[in-house]
Every structure is written in structure tokens, then in C-alpha cells.
N, C-alpha and C positions, 0 to 999 in steps of 0.2 A: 392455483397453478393454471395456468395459461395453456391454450392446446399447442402452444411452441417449447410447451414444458419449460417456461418462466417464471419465475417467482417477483414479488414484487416485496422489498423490506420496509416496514415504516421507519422513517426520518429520524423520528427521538430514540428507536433501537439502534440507528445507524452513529445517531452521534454519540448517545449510551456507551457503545465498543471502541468511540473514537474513529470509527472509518470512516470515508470520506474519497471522493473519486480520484480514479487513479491508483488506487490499495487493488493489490492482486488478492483474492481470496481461497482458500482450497479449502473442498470442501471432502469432509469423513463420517462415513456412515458411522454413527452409533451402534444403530440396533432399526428395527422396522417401523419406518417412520420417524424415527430422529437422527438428523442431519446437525452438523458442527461444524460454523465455519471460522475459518482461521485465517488471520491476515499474514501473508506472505511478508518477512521484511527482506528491504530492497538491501542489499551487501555495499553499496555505495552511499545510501542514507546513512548505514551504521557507521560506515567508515570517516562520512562527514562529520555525525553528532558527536562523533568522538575528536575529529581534529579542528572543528569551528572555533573559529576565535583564534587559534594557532597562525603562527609564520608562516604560511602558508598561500596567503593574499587570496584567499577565498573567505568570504565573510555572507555573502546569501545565497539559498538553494538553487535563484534562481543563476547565480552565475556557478554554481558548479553543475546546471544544466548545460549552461553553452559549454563548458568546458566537455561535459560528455559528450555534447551533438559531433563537438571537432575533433575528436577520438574515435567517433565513430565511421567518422568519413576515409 
């Protein structure tokens, strides 16, 4: 741990879990000294993996990004 109270995670536990930049994580005390971290899913990821490939005329992530960016405006 780092004096900015940072933790640094190795790479192959990183892809191990499947995380990957961008994953929100939350983290929950065990007990004293053990931390558990959990990846946040995104309600718009879920709502995509479930309509991909549908009639929809979204077919990749990265264009149902633009489509959030201009929903967001």
C-alpha cells in the first residue's frame, strides 16, 4: 500500500477476474484485513448483451457509446 493509501493489483489476477479498465469496482470488508472486490455491472452493458444482434441497428459497443454520449447531451 502506497502512502496515498493505493494498492497496486497484478495483471494475471486482473485478467484471472476478467477486469479490465474502465470496470467500476466496489470494494467490501470481509473481516480485518480482507478486502473483496467486486466489479460493478454497467445496467446499459446488460441491457445491450441481451439486445445485440436484434433489430435494433446497434451491432458494436462502440456505437452504442455514441449513442449514450448523444443522450447525454
Amino acid at each position: 500500500m502506497s502512502s496515498k493509501n493505493q494498492v497496486t493489483l497484478p495483471v494475471a489476477a486482473l485478467r484471472a477476474a476478467g477486469v479490465g479498465p474502465g470496470d467500476v469496482l466496489r470494494v467490501e470488508v470481509e473481516e480485518d484485513g480482507v478486502f473483496r472486490l467486486i466489479r460493478e455491472r454497467d445496467p446499459w452493458w446488460e441491457l445491450f448483451d441481451k439486445l445485440a444482434g436484434s433489430d435494433l441497428g446497434v451491432t458494436t459497443r462502440e456505437e452504442l457509446e455514441e449513442m449514450r454520449d448523444e443522450w447525454e447531451r
